[in-house]
N, C-alpha and C positions, 0 to 999 in steps of 0.2 A: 529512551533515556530519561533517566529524572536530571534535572539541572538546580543546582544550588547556587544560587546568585551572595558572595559575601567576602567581606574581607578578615572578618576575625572569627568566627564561629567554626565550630569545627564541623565537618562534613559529615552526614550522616552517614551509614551504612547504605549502602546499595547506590550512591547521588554519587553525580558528577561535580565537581566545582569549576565554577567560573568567577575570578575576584574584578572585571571589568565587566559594562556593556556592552565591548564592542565584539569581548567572546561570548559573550553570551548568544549574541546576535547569531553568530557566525553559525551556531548552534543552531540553534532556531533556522536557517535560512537551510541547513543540511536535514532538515526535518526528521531528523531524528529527536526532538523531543519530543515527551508526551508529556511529561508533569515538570512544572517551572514552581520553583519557591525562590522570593525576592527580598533584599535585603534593599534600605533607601539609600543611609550614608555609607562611603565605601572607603573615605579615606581620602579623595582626592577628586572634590568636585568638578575641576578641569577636565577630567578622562567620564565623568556621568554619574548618574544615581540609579538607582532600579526603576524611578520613574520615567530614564531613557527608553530601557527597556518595553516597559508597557506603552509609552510612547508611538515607537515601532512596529508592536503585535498590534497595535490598532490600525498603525495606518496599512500595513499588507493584509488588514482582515479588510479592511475597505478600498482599496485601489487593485487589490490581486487575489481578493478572494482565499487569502493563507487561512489555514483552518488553527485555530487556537489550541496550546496545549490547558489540560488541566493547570493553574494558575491560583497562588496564593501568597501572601505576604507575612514574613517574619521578623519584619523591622521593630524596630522599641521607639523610634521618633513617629508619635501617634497622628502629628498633623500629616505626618509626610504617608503613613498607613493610610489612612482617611481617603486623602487622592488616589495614593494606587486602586487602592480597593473601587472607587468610583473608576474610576478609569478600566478598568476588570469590568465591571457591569457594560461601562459603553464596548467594551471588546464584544461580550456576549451577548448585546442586543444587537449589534452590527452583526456578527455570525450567525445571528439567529435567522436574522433576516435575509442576508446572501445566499443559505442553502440551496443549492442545486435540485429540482425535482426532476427525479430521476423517472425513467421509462425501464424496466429491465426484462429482457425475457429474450428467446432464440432468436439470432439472428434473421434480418428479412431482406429480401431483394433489393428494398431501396436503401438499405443503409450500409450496401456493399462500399461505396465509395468510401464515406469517414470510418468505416473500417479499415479498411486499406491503409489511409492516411493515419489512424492510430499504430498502425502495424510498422511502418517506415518508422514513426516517431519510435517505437517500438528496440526498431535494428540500430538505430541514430544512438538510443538512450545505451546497448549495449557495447554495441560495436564500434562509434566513432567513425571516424573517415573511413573504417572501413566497411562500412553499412553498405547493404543492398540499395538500387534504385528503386523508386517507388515504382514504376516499370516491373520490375524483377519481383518486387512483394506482390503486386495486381495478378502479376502470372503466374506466381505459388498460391498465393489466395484462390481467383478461381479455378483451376486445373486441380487442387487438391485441397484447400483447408474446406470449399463449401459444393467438392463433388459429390456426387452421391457414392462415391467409394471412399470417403474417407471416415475415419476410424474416431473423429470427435465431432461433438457439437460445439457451436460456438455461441455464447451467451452475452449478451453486449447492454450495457448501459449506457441511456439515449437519454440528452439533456431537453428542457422543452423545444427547441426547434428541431428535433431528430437526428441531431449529430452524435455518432458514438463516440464516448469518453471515455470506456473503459469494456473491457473485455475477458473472460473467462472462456477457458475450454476445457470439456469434459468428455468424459468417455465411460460409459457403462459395459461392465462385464459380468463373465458369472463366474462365480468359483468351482473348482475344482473338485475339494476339500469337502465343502459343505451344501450340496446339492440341491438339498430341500427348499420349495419357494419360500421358507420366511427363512431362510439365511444366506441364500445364494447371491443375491443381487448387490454388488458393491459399484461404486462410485468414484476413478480419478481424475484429480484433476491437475491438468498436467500445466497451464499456463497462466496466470492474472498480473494485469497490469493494464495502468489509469496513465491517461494521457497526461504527460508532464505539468502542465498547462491548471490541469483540474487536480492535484494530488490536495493528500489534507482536506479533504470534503466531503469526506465518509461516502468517495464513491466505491475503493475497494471492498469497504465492508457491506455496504449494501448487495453488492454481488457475491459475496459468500455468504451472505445470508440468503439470497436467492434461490444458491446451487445446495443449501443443506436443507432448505424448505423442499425444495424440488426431490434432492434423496430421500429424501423423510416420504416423503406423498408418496412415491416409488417402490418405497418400502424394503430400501438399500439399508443395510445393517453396518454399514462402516462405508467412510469418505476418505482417499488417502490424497497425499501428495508426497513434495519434496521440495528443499528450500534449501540453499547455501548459507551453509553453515557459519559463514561468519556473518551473515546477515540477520543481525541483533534486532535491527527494527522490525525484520516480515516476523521473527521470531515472535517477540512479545504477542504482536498483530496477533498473528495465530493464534497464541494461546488466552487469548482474550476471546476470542470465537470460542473456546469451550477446548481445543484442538490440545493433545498432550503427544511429547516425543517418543515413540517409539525404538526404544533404544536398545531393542535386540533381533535390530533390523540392519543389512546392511547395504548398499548399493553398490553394485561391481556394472563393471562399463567395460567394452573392447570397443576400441575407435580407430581410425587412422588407418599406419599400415601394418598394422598389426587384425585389421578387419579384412584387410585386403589381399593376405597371406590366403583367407579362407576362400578365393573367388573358385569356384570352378563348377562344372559340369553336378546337375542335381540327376542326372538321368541314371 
């Protein structure tokens, strides 16, 4: 999301408007922005100025580690520009500095556990009360995400003390269609996601950068996925990695009891 901070200006094409700080905020806190332009005076200094705003993105770049959107100022009160823009630099040498160094690469024995614990957080972030036990994730985890019969790898991003913060899974296949070794070997990847906690700190991207270095060395001629569709933000995300929609593709699904019609005898 682009966000346009203002009270009289007219919105640009493609911007969101927000004419207070405290939507703005709200904005910022659902982390879907990526690019913030700021306006100072808004009309009613009692409700904030845009320097509320920068205010804000500084102090959760320094107490919580929030990762900044791209940031800039289109006020006409130049004293009040002045401070933002100083205040913008202190955002970006606080961020600069907070970066997480990351570890990434196949999962290993000992980082089964905050694996795990990502994975619950995981079922927590989609499902809500009605999420698995962390019990229940540990006994899907070893029994099948890291048996040796199972059908993906799992790629995990490990902060300096070895705690995974984020996770990928992929799966290598060959094609059908096109046999030959420089065009058989493709690449999907069926799962990504950053522990709550850590989001906004370019741990997702570092992990798709990982998994398209790794296709590349492999010598996989195309990397797919799949993403919900009304999900604006993984969208952009994506296609900022390079990643374009393929749109004359379609996904068909049988589930439920209508999978269950099909139970019977293979013999």
């Amino acid at each position: 999301m682009r966000l346009f901070l203002d009270d009289e200006r007219a919105t640009p094409e493609g911007w969101v408007r927000a004419y207070w700080p405290s939507e703005a905020i709200a904005l910022l806190e659902s982390g879907q922005v990526e690019e913030l332009s700021l306006d100072h005076d808004l009309g009613d200094d009692e409700r904030g100025t845009g320097y509320d705003v920068v205010l804000w993105i500084e102090e959760a770049v320094i107490l919580r580690g929030f990762k900044p959107p791209k940031m800039a100022v289109h006020s006409a009160n130049s004293s009040a520009r002045d401070k933002m823009l100083a205040g913008i630099r202190s955002i970006e040498q606080h961020a600069a500095a907070g970066r997480v160094a990351l570890r990434i690469g196949f999962i290993e024995e000992d980082q089964y556990g905050s694996a795990i614990d990502l994975l619950h957080d995981l079922g927590i972030h989609y499902n809500g009360a009605k999420a698995a036990s962390r019990a229940e994730v540990q006994a899907n985890f070893l029994e099948n995400l890291v048996s040796p019969r199972s059908p993906v790898r799992l790629v995990v991003a490990s902060a300096n003390e070895g705690t995974v913060i984020g996770l990928v899974a992929v799966s290598a296949f060959q094609s059908f269609v096109n046999p030959s070794p420089a065009e058989r070997e493709q690449l999907f990847v069926k799962e990504v996601y950053v522990l709550s906690s850590q989001r906004r700190r370019g741990v997702g991207e570092a992990l798709m950068n990982w998994v398209l270095q790794y296709a590349a060395n492999r010598g996989c001629v195309r990397v797919d996925w799949t993403v919900n569709a009304s999900n604006e933000g993984a969208r952009r995300f994506y296609e900022e990695l390079g990643a374009i929609h393929v749109a004359d593709r379609l996904t068909y699904r049988i589930s439920g009891e209508a999978l269950s019609r099909n139970r019977g005898s293979l013999g």
